[in-house]
GUVOKE-354238 format. One line per 3 residues: number of its first residue (from 0); their letters; for each residue x, y, z of N, C-alpha, C. Coordinates in nm, 4 decimals. Layout:
NUM> A> X/Y/Z/X/Y/Z/X/Y/Z  ...
//
This chain:
0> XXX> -2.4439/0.6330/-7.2632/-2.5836/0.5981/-7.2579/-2.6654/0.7261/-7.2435  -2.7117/0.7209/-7.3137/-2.8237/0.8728/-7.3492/-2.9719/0.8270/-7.2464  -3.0362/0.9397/-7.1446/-3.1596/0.8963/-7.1310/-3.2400/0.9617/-7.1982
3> XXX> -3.3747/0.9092/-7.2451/-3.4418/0.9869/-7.3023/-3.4967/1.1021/-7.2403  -3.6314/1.1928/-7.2987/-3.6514/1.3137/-7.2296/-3.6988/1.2619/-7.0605  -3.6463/1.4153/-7.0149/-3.6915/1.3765/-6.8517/-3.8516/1.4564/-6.8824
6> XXX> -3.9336/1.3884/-6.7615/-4.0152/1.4707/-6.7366/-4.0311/1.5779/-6.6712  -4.1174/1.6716/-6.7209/-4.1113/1.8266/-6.6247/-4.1510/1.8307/-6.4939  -4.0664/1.7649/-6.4011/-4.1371/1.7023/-6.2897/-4.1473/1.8648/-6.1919
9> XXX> -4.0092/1.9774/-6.1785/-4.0996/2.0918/-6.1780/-4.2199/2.1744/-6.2164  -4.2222/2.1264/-6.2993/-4.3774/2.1641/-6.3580/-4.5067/2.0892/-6.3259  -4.4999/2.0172/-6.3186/-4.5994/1.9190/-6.2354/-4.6638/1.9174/-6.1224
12> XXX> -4.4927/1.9635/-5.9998/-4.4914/1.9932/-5.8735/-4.5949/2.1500/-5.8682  -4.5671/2.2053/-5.9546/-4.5881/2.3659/-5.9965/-4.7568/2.3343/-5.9877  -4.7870/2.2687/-6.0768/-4.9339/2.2944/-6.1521/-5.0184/2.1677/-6.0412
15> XXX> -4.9706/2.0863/-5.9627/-4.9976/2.0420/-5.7892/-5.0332/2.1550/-5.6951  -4.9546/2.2242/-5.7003/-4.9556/2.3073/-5.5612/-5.0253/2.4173/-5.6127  -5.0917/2.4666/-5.7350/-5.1081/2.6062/-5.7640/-5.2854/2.5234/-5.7754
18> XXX> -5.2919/2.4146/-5.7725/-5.4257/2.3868/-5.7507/-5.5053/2.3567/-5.6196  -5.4055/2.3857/-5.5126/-5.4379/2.4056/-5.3970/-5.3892/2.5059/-5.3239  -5.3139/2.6012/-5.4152/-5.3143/2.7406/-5.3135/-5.3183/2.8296/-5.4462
21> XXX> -5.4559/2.8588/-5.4874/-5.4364/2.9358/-5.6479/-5.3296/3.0740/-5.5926  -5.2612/3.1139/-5.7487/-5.1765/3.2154/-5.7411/-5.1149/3.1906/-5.6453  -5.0499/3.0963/-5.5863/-4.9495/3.1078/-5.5011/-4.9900/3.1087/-5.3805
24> XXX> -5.0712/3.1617/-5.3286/-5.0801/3.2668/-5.1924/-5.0534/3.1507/-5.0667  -4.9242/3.2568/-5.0139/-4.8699/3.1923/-4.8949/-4.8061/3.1134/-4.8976  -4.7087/3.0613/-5.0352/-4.6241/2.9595/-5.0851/-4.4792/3.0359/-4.9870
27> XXX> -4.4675/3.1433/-5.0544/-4.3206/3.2277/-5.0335/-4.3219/3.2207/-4.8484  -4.4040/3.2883/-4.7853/-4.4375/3.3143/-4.6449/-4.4270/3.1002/-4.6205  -4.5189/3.0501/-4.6291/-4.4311/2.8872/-4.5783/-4.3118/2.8454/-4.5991
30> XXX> -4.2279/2.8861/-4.7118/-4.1413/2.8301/-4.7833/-4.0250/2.8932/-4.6710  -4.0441/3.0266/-4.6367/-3.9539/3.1234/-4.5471/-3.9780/3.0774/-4.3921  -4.1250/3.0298/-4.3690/-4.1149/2.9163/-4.2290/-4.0342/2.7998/-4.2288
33> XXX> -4.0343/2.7565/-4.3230/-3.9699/2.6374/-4.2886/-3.8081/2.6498/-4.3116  -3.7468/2.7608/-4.4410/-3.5873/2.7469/-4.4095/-3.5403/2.8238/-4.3246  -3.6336/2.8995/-4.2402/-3.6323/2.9546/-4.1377/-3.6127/2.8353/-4.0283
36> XXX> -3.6679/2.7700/-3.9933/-3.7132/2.6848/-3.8541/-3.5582/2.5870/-3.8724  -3.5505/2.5332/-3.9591/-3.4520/2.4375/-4.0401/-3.3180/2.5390/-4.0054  -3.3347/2.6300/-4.0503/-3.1600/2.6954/-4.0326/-3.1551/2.7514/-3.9060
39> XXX> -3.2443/2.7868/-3.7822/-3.2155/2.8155/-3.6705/-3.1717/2.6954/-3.6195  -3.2561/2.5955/-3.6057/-3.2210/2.4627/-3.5190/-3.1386/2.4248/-3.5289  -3.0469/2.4077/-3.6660/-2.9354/2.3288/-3.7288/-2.8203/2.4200/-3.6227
42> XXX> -2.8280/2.5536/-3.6275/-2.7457/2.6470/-3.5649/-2.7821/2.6698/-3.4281  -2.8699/2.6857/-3.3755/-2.8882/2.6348/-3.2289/-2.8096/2.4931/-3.2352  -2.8524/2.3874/-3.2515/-2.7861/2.2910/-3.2224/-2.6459/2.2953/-3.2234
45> XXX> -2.6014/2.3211/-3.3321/-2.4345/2.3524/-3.3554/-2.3986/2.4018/-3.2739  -2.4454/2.5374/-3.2047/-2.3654/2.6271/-3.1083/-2.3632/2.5963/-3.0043  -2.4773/2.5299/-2.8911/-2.5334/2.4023/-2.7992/-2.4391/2.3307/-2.8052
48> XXX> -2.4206/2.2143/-2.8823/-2.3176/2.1499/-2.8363/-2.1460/2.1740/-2.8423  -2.1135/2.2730/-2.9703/-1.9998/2.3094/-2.9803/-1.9529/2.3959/-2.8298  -2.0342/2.4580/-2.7803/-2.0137/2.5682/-2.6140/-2.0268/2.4067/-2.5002
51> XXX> -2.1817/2.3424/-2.4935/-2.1631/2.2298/-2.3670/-2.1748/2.1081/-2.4188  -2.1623/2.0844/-2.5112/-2.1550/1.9354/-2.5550/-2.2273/1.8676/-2.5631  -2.4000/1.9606/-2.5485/-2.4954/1.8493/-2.5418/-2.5788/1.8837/-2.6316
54> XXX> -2.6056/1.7576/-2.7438/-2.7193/1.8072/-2.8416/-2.8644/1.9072/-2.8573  -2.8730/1.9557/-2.9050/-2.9978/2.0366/-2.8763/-3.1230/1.9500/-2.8599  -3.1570/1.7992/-2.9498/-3.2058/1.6992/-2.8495/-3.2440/1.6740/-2.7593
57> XXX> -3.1379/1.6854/-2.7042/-3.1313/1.6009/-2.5670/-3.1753/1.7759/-2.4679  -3.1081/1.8631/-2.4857/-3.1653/1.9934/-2.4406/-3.2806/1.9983/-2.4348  -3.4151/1.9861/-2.5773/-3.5121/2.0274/-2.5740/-3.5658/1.8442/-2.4962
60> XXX> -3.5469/1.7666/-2.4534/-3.5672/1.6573/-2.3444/-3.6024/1.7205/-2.2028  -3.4549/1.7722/-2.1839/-3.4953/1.8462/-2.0435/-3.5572/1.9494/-2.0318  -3.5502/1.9987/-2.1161/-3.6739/2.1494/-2.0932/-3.7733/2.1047/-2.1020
63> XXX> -3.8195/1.9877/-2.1744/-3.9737/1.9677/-2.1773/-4.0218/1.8880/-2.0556  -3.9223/1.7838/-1.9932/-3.9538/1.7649/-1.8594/-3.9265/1.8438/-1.7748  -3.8841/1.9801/-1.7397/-3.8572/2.0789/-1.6513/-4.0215/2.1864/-1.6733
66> XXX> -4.0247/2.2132/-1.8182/-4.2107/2.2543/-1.7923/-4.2729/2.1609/-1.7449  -4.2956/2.0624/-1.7884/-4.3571/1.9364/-1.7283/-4.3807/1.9175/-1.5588  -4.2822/2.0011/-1.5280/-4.2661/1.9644/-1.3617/-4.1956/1.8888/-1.2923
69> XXX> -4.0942/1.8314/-1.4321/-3.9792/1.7008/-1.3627/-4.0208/1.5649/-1.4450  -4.1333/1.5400/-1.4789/-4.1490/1.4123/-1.5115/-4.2538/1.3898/-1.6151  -4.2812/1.3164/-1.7580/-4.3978/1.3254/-1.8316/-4.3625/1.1454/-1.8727
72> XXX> -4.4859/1.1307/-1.9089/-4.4880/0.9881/-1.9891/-4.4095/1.0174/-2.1166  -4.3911/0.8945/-2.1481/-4.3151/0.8648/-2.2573/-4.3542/0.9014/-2.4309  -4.4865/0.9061/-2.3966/-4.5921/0.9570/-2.5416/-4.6095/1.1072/-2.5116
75> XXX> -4.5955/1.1454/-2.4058/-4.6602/1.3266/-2.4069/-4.5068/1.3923/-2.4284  -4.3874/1.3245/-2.3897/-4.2844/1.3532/-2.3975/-4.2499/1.3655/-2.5616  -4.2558/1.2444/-2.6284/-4.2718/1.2372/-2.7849/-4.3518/1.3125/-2.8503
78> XXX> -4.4245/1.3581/-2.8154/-4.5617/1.4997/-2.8689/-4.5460/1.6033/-2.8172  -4.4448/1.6104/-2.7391/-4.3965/1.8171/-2.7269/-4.2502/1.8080/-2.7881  -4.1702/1.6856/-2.8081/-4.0641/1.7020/-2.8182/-4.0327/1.7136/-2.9690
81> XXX> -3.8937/1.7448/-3.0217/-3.8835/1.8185/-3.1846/-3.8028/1.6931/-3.2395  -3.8270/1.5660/-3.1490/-3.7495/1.4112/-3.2805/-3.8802/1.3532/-3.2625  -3.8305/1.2427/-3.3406/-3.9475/1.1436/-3.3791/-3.9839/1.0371/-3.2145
84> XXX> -4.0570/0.9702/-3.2593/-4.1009/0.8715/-3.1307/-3.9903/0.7209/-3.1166  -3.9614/0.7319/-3.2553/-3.8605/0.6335/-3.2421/-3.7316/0.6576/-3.1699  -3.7223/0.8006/-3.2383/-3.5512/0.8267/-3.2389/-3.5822/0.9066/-3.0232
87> XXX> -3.6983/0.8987/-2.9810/-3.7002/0.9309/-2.8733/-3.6769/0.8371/-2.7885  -3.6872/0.7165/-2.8211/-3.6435/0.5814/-2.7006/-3.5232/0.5289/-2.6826  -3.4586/0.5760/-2.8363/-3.3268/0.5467/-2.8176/-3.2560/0.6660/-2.7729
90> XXX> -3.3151/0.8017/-2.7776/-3.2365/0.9202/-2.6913/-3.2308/0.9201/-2.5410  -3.3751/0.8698/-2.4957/-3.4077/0.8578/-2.3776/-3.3037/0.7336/-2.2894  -3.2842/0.6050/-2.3723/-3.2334/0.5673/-2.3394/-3.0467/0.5616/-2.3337
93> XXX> -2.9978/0.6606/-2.4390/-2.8520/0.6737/-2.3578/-2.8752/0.7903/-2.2790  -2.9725/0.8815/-2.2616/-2.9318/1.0096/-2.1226/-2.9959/0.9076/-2.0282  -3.0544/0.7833/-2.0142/-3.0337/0.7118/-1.9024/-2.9501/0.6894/-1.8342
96> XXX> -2.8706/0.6274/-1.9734/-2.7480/0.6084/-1.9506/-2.6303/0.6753/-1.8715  -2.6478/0.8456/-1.8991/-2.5637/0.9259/-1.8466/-2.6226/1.0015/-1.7745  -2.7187/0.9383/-1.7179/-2.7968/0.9440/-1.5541/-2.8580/1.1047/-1.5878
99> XXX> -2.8668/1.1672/-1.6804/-2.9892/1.2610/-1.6907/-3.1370/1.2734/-1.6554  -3.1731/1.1510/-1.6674/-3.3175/1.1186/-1.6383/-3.3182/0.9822/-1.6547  -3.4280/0.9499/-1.5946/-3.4775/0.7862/-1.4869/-3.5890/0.7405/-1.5624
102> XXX> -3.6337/0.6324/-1.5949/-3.7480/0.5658/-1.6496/-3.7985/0.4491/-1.5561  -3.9319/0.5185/-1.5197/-3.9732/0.4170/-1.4450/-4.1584/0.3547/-1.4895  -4.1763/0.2580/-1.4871/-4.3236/0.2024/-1.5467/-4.3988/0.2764/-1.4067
105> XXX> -4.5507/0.3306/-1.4809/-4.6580/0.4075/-1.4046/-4.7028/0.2855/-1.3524  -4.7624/0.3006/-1.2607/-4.8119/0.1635/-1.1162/-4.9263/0.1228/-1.1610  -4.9879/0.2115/-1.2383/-5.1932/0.2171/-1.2791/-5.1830/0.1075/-1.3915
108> XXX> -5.0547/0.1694/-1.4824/-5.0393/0.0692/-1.6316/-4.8872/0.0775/-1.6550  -4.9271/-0.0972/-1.6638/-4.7962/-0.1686/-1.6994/-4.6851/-0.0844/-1.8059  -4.7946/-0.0626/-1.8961/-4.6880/-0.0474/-2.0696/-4.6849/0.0904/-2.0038
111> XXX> -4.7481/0.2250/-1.9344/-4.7049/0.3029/-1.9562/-4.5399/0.3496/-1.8778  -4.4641/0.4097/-1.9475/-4.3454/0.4616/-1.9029/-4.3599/0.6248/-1.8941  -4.2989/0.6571/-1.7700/-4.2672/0.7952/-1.7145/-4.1149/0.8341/-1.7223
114> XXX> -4.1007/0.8919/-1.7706/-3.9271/0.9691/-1.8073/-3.9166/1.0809/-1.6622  -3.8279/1.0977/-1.6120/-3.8034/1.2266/-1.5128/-3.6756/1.2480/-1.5012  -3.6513/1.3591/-1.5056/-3.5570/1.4474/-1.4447/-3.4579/1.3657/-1.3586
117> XXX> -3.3318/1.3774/-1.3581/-3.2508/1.3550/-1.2402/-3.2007/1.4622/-1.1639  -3.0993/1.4739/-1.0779/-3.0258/1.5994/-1.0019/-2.9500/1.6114/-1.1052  -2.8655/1.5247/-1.1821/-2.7806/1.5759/-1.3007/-2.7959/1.5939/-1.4404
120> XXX> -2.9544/1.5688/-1.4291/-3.0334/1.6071/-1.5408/-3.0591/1.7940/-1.5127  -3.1007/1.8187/-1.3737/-3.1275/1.9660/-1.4002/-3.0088/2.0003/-1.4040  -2.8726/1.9413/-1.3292/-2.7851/2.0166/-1.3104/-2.7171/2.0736/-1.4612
123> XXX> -2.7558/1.9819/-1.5702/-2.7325/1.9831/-1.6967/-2.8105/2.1173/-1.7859  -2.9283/2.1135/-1.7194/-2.9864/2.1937/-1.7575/-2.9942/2.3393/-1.7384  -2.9588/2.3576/-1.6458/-2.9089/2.4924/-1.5770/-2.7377/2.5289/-1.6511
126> XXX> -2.6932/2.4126/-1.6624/-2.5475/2.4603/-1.7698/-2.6141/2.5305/-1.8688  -2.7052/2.4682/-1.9675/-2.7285/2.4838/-2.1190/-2.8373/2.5886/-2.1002  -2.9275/2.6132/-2.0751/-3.0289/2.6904/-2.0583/-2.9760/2.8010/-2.0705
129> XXX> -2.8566/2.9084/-2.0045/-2.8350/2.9904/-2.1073/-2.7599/3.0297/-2.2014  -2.7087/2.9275/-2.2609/-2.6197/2.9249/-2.4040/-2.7371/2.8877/-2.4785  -2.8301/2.8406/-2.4754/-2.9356/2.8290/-2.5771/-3.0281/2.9254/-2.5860
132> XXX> -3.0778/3.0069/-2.4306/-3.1264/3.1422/-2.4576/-3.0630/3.2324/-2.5402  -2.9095/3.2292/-2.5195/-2.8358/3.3256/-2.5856/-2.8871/3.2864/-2.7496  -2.8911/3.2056/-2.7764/-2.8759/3.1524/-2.9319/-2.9779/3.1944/-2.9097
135> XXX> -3.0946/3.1893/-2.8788/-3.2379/3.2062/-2.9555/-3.2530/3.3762/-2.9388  -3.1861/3.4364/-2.8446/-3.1810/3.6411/-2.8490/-3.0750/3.6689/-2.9908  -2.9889/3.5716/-2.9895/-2.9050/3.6258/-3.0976/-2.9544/3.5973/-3.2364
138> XXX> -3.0060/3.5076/-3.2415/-3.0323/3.4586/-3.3405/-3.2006/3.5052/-3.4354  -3.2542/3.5196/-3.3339/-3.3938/3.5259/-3.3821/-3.4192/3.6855/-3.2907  -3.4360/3.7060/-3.1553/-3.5237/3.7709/-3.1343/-3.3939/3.9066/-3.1708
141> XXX> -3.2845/3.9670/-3.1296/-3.2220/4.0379/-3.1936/-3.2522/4.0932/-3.3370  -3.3052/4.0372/-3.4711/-3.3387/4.0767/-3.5602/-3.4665/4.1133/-3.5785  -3.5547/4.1271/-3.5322/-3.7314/4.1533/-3.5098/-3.6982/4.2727/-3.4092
144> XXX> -3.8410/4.3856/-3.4504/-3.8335/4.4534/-3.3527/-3.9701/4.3687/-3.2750  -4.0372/4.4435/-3.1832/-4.1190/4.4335/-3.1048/-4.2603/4.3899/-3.1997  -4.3031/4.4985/-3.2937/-4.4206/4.4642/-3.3737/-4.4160/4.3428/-3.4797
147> XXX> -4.2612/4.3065/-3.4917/-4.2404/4.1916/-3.5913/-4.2564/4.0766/-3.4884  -4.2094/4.0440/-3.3942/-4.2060/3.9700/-3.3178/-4.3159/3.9217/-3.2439  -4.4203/4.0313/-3.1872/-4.5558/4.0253/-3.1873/-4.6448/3.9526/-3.2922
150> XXX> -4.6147/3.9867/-3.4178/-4.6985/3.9564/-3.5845/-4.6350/3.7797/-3.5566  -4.5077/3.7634/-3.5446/-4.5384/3.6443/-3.5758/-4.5279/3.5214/-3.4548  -4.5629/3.5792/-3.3615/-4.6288/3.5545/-3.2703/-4.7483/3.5099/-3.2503
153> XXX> -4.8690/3.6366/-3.2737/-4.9998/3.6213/-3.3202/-5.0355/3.5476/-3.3817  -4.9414/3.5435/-3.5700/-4.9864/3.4453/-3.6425/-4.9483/3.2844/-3.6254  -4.8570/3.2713/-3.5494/-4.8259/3.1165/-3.5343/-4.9242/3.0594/-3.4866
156> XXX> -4.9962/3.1363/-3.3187/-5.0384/3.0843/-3.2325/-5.1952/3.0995/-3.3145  -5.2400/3.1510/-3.3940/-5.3743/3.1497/-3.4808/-5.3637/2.9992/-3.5780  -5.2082/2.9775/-3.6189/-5.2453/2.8572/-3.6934/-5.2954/2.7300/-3.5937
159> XXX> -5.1480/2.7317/-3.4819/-5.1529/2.6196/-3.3768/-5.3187/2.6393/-3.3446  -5.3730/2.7017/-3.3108/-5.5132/2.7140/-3.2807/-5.6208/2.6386/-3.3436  -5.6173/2.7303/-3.4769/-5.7053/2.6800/-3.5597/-5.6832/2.5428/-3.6066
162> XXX> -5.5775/2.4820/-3.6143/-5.5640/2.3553/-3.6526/-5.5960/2.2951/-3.5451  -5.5774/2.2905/-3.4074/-5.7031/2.2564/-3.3103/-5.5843/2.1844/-3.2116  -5.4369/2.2389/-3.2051/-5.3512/2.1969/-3.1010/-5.3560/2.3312/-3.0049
165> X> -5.4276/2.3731/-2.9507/-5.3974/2.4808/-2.8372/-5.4505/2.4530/-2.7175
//
């Protein structure tokens, strides 16, 4: 069975995007953010759990309730954290499970839920915290010197800004 011609659907994609960023500009520099961000995490994660066994997930869970101060609602938790809101109730709920952290309803409002910290939630966290520092010196800050690291530094925190999350 023969199909007929395909369409130039690269080309399409091409003559899309070049009408909202003429000549390119800043295609290559995003394109290098993102298989950048994508191939650290995949490898953070890998090395995270292959050393303590615990997903990078569930890692960036407790670190975000450990800035937090021990404890955040269930929506501010889903808006600093790097999964979705879905795939966060069902994470939340097996490190319940394995007594990492506690869910308890806020007293003011019914629907809202508060996630916190357990003793074997930090104790977890203090395992992993530095096998994942290590990954992020080895991985990222090891290859930057000081002025590279600064630059994209500066420029992240100018986008986060200007797009109006700071």
């Amino acid at each position: 069975m023969q199909i007929g011609s395909k369409p130039d659907v690269a080309g399409l994609l091409d003559r899309l995007v070049v009408r909202q960023l003429p000549g390119r500009r800043g295609l290559k520099a995003w394109e290098a953010l993102l298989r950048s961000h994508a191939t650290l995490l995949r490898q953070l994660d890998k090395d995270l759990e292959k050393e303590t066994g615990l997903p990078l997930a569930d890692f960036d869970v407790l670190a975000q309730l450990a800035v937090a101060g021990g404890e955040l609602r269930m929506t501010e938790l889903a808006d600093r954290a790097l999964i979705s809101r879905s795939g966060m109730t069902r994470r939340v709920a097996r490190m319940v499970e394995e007594g990492m952290v506690r869910r308890a309803h806020v007293a003011a409002d019914a629907r809202g839920v508060v996630v916190a910290l357990t003793e074997a939630g930090v104790a977890r966290l203090a395992e992993t915290a530095p096998v994942h520092a290590r990954g992020i010196a080895d991985l990222f800050v090891a290859r930057l010197d000081d002025q590279e690291l600064a630059a994209v530094e500066n420029a992240l925190e100018k986008v986060t800004l200007d797009c109006g999350f700071g």
